[in-house]
C-alpha positions as CSV (number, residue, x, y, z in Angstrom):
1,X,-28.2,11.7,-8.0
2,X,-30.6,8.6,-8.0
3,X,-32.7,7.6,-5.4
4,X,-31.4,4.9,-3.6
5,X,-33.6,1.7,-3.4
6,X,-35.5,1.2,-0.1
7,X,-34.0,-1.9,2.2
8,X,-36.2,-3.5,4.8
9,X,-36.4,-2.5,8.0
10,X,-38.7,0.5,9.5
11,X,-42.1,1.5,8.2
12,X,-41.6,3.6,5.6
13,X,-43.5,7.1,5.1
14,X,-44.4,8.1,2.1
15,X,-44.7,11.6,3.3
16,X,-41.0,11.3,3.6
17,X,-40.4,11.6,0.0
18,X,-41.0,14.4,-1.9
19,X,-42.3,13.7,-5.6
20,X,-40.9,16.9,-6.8
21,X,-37.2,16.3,-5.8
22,X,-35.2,16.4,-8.7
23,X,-31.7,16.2,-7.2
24,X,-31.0,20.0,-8.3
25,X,-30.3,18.5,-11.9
26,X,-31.5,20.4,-14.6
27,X,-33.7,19.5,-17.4
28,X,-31.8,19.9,-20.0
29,X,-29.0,17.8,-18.5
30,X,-31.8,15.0,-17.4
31,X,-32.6,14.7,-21.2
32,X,-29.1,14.7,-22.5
33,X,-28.3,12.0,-20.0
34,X,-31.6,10.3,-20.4
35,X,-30.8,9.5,-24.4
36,X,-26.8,8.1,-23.7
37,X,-28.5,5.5,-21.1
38,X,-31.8,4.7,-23.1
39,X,-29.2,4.2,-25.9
40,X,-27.0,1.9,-23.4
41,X,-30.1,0.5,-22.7
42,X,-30.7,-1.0,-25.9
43,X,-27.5,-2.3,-26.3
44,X,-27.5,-3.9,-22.7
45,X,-31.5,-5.5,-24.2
46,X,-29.5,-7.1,-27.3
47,X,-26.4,-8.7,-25.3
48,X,-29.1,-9.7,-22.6
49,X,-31.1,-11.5,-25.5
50,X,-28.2,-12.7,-26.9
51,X,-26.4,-14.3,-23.8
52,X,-29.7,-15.6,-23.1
53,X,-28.5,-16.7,-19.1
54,X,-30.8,-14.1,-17.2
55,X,-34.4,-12.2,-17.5
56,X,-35.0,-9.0,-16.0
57,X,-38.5,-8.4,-14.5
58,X,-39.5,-4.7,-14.1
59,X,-42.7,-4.0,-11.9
60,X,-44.6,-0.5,-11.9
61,X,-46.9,0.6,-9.8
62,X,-48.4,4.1,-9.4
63,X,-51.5,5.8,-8.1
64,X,-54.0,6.5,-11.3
65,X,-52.4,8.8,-13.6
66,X,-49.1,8.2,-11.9
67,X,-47.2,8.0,-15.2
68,X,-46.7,4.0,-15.7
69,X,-47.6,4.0,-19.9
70,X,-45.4,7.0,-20.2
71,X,-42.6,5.7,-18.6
72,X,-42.7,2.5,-20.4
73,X,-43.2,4.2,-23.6
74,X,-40.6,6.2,-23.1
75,X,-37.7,4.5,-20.8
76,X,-38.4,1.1,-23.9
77,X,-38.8,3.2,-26.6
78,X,-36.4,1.6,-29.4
79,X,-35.6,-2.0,-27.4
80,X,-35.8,-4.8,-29.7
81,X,-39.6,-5.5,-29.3
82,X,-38.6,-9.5,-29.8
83,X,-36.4,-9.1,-26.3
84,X,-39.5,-8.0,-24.2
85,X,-43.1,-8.0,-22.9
86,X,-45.1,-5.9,-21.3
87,X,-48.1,-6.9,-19.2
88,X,-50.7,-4.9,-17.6
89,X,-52.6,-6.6,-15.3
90,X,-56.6,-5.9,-15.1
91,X,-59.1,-7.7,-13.0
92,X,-58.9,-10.6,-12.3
93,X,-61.0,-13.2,-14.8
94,X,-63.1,-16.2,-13.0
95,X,-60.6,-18.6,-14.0
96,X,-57.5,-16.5,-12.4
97,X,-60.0,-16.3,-9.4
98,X,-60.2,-19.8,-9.3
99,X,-56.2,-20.1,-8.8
100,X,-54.2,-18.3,-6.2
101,X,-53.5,-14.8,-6.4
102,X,-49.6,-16.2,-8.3
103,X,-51.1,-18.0,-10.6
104,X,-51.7,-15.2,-13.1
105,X,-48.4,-13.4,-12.4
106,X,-45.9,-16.5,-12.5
107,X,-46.9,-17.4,-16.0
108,X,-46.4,-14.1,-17.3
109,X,-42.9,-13.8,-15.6
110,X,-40.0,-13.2,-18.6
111,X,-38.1,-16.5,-19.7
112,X,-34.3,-16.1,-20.2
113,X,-33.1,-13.8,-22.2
114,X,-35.9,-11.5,-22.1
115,X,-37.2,-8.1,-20.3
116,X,-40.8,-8.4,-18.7
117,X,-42.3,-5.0,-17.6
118,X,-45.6,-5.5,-15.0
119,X,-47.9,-2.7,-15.6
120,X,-49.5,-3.1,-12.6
121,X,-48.6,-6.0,-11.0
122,X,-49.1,-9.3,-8.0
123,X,-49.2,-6.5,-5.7
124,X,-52.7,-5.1,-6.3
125,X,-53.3,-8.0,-4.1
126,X,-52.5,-5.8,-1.1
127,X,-53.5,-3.1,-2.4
128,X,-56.8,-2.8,-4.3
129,X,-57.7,-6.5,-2.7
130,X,-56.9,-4.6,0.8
131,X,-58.5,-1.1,0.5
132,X,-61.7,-2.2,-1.3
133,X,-62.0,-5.6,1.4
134,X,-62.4,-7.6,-1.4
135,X,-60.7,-10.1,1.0
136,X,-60.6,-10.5,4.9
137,X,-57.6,-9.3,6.4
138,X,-56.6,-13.0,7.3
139,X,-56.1,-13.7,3.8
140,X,-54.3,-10.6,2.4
141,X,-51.9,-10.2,5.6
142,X,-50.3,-13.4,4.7
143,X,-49.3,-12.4,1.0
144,X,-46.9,-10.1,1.9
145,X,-44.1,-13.5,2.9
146,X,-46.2,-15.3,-0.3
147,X,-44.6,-12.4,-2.4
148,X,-41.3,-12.6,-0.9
149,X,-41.0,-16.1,-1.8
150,X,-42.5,-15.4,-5.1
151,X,-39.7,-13.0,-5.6
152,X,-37.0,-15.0,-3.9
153,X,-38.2,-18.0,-6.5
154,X,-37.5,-15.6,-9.6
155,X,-34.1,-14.4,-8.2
156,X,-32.8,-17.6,-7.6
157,X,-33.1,-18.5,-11.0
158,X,-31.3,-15.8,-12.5
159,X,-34.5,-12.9,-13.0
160,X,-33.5,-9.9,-12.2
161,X,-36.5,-8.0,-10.1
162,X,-36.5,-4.2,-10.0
163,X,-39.7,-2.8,-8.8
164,X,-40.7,1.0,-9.0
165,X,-43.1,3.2,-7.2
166,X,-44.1,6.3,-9.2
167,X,-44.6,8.8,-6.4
168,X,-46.5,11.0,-7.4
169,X,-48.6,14.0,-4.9
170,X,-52.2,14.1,-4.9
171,X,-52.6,17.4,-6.4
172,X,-50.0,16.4,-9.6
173,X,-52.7,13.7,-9.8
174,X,-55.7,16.5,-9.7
175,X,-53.9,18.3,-12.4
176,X,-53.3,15.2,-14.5
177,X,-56.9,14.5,-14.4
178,X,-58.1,17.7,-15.6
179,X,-55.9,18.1,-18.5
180,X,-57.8,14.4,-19.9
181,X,-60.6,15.9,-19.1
182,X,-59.5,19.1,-21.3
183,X,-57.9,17.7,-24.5
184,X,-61.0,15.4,-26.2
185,X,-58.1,13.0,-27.4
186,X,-57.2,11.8,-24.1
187,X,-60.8,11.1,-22.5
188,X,-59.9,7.5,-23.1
189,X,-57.8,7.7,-20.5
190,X,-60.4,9.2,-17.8
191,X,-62.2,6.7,-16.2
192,X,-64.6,8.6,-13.7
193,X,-63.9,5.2,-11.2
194,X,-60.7,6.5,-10.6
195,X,-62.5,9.7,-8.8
196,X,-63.6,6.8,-6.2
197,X,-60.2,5.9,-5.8
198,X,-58.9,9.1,-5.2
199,X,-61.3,9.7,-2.3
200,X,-59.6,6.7,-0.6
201,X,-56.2,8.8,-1.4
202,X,-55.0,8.2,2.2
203,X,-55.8,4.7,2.5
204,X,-54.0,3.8,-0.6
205,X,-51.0,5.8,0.7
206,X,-51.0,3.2,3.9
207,X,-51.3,0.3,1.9
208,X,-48.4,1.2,0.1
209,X,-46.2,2.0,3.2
210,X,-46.7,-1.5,4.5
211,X,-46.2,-2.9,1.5
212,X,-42.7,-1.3,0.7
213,X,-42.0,-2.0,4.9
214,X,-42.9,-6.0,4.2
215,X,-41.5,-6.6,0.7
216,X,-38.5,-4.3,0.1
217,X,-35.4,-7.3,0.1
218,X,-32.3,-7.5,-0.6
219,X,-32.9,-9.1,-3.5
220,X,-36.0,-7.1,-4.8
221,X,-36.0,-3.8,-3.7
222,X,-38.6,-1.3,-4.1
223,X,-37.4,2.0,-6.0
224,X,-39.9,5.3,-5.0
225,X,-39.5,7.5,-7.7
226,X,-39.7,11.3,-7.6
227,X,-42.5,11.4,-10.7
228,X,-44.4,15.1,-10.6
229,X,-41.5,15.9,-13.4
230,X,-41.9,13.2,-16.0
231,X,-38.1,14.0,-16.7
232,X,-36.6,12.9,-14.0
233,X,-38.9,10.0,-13.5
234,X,-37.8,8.9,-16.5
235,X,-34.0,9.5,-16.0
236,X,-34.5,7.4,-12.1
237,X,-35.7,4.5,-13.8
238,X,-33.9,3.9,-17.0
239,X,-30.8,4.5,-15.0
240,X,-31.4,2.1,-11.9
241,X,-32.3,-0.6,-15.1
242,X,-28.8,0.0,-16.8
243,X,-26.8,-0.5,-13.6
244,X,-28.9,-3.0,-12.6
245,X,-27.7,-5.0,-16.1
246,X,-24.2,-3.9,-16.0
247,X,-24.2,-5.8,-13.0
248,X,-24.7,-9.2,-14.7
249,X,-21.7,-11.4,-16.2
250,X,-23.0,-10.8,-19.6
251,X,-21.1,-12.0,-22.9
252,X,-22.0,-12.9,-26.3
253,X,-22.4,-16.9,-27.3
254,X,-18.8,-17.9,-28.9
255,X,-18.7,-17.3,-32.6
256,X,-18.4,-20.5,-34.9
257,X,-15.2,-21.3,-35.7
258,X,-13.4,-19.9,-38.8
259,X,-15.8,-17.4,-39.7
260,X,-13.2,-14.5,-40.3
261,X,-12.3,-16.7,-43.4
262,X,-15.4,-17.8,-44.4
263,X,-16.4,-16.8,-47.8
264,X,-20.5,-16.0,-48.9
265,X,-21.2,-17.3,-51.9
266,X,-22.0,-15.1,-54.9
């Protein structure tokens, strides 16, 4: 069983969802299935490049230690690194200030042909922006239609948008946490900021609601993943991405003529 993606409609609770449901699958059957679709995966990445007609956008977003690297790491481990880009998005430089919130996120979007991953993504603009008041409320409510048409733009000519939530619970996040904070090779990771963060746990959990309530559409749903079991996270998402690509009228360009009797010289 996968989650099904949310549609629009009622606010959504988060509290609803329970981020260790694993749909009574085992793990050993998770990672046996996990490999035949990553492998499907990489074939769907080459006739995608090949055909050249569509992009696929994927869009993470996750609490701190939510899992984002490790599901791109893993989910896009052996795709053709020439059929895809991945993007995290960090604060915002003066010039990208100087633009509208888009301006940063539409150049980055995946040309034809390719698949664009957002690590992180245009919707720290109603998140982080909104929690921290880095704008006034004014400003940030109305992002929420400037998305939609954002999204709307990129659908209507022919990108595929697939956004997922990693849902993880705060005390999977406490536990993450600590185990940086043990193993000396992954205090790179720890960034004591994100403490500050966590404090405004609840808040955070708010602004996500409304934001899956005001920009889950029929043609960009939001996914919430299940993620306290980095198995079936991982299974979820590479899954929803190969149906999501089975979907399309893909084909490989016609062949030259001849070629069956063409002979390579010695």
């Amino acid at each position: 069983m996968v989650e099904q993606p949310l549609i629009p409609g009622p606010q959504v609770r988060l509290a609803d969802f329970d981020p260790d449901y694993t749909a009574g699958i085992t793990r050993k059957d998770a990672d046996e299935a996990f490999e035949t679709l990553r492998n499907r995966l990489i074939d769907l990445q080459t006739l995608l490049y090949a055909d050249g007609g569509y992009a696929l956008l994927v869009v993470f977003q996750a609490m701190d230690a939510g899992g984002k690297d490790g599901t791109i790491r893993s989910v896009f481990s052996g795709v053709n690194p020439q059929g895809m880009q991945v993007v995290s998005f960090k604060v915002p430089s003066p010039e990208e200030l100087a633009h509208d919130f888009l301006w940063r996120v539409h150049k980055r979007v995946p040309q034809r042909g390719l698949i664009g991953v957002f690590n992180r993504s245009h919707y720290e603009d109603v998140l982080v922006v909104r929690v921290n008041n880095l704008v006034p409320p004014d400003v940030w409510q109305k992002r929420y239609d400037h998305i939609n048409q954002f999204e709307k733009l990129l659908t209507d000519n022919r990108t595929v948008v697939l956004k997922f939530y990693l849902h993880i619970s705060r005390s999977e996040q406490k536990k993450r946490f600590e185990e940086r904070l043990r193993e000396p090779d992954k205090h790179w990771k720890f960034n004591s900021g994100d403490l500050k963060v966590r404090e405004r746990w609840d808040d955070y959990m708010t602004a996500y609601e409304d934001a899956f309530a005001r920009c889950s559409t029929p043609y960009a749903p939001w996914h919430i993943v299940p993620a306290n079991e980095k198995w079936y996270r991982n299974l979820v998402v590479v899954r929803t991405i190969v149906e999501a690509l089975e979907k399309l009228p893909l084909r490989y360009p016609e062949s030259e003529p001849e070629l069956e009797n063409l002979a390579i010289p010695d």
